[in-house]
C-alpha positions as CSV (number, residue, x, y, z in Angstrom):
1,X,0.0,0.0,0.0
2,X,1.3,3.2,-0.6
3,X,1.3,6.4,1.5
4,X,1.7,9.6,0.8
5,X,4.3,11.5,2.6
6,X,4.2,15.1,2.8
7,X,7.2,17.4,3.5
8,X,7.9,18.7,7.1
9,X,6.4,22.0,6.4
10,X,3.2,20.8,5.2
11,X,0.6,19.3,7.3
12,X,0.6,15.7,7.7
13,X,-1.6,13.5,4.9
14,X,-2.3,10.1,6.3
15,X,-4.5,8.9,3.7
16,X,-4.3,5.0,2.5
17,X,-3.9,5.1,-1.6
18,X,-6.9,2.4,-2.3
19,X,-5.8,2.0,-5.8
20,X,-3.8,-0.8,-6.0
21,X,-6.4,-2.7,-3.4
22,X,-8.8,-2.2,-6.0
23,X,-6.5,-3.4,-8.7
24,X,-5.9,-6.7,-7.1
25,X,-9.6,-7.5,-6.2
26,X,-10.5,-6.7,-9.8
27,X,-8.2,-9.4,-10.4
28,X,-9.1,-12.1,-8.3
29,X,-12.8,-11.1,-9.5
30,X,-11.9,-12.1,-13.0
31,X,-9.8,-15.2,-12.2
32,X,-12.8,-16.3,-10.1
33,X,-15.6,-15.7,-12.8
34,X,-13.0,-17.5,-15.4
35,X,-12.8,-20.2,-12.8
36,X,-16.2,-20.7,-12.3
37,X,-18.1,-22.4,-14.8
38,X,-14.8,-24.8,-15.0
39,X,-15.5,-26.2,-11.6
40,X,-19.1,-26.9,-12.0
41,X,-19.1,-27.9,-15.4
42,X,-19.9,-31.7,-15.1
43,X,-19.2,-34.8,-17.4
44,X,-22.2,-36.3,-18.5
45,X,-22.4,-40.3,-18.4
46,X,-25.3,-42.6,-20.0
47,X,-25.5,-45.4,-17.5
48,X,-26.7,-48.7,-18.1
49,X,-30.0,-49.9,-16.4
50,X,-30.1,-52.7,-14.6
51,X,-33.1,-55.6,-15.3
52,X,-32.6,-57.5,-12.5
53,X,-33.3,-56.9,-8.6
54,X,-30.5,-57.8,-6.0
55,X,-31.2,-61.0,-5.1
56,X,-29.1,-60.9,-1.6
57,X,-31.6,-61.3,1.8
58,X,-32.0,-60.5,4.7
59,X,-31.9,-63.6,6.8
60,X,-35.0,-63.1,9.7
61,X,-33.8,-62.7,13.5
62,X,-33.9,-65.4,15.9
63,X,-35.0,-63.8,19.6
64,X,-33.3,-66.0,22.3
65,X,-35.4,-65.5,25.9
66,X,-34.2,-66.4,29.4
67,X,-37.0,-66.2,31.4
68,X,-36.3,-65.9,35.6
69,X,-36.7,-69.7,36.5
70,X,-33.8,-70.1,33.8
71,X,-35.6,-71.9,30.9
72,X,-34.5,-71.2,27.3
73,X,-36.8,-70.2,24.9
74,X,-36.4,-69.8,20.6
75,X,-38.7,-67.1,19.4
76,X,-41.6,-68.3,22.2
77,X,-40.8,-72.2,22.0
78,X,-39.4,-73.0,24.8
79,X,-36.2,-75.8,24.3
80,X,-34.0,-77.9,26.5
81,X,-30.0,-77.4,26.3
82,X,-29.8,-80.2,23.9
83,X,-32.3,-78.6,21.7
84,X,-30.7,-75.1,21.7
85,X,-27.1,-76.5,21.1
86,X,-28.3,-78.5,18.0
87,X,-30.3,-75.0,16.6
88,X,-27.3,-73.1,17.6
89,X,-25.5,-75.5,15.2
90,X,-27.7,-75.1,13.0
91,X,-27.1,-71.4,12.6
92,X,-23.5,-71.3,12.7
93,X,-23.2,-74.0,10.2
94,X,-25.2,-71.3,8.0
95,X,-23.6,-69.4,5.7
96,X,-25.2,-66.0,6.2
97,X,-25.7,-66.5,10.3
98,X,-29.3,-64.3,11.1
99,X,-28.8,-62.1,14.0
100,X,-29.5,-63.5,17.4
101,X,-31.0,-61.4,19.8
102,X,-31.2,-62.2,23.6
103,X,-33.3,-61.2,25.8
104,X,-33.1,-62.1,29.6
105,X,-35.6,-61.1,32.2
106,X,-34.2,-58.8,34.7
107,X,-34.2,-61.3,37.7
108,X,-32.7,-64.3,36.1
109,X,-29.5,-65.5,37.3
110,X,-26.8,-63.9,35.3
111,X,-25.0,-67.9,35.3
112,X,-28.2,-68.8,32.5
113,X,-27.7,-65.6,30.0
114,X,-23.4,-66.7,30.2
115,X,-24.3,-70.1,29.4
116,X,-26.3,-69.2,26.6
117,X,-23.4,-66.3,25.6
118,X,-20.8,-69.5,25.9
119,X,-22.8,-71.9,23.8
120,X,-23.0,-69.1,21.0
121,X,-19.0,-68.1,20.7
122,X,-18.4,-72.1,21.2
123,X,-20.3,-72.7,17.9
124,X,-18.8,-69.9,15.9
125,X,-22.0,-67.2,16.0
126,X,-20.5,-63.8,15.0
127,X,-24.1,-62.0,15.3
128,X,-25.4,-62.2,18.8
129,X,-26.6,-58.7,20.1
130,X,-29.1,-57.7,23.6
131,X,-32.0,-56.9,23.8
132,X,-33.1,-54.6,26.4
133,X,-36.1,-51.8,27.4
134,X,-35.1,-47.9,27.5
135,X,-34.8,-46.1,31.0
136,X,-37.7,-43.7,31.1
């Protein structure tokens, strides 16, 4: 920026010279309205369509209860250990494993929800997840 200096006999000018401010936004005016239409210029693409629908699903979820007195149930059938180690099997042995959920009564022994846990990772389920009720 320039100033202009006056000599010691005049009075003192301490005005700012706003032309070369003026100068250089004129420029950056014109380099960004050059700019411009570059950036948002877009290439455009014909895309195939596609005739066919995904054919990947969704396996359903399995909901695992422990009710208080212990008792095992598969989506409101209740089963013995023997019968929940052999669907547990089942499952792991799939090759898209539906999620599991458990849910456990609050007063149940926390021994019968690890024993289910246990079972599970035993067999090689990846997808096992809790189910539980929001605070209010």
């Amino acid at each position: 920026m320039a100033f202009s200096v006056a000599s010691p006999d005049d009075d003192i000018i301490s005005e700012i010279n706003m032309t070369p401010l003026v100068d250089v936004m004129l420029v950056l005016l014109i380099i960004f309205m050059i700019t411009m239409p570059v950036l948002t210029q877009s290439v455009l693409v014909e895309l195939p369509q596609a005739s066919a629908e995904p054919t990947t699903t969704q396996p359903e979820s399995i909901a695992i209860s422990v009710l208080r007195d212990g008792t095992v149930q598969w989506n409101s059938e209740p089963l013995t250990a023997a019968q929940l180690q052999q669907r547990l099997t089942q499952v792991a042995a799939m090759p898209q494993q539906p999620p599991l959920q458990l849910m456990a009564d609050k007063a149940v022994e926390y021994q019968h929800v690890l024993t289910v846990m246990a079972l599970a990772q035993q067999l090689g389920i990846t997808r096992l997840g809790f189910v539980t009720e929001p605070i209010h």
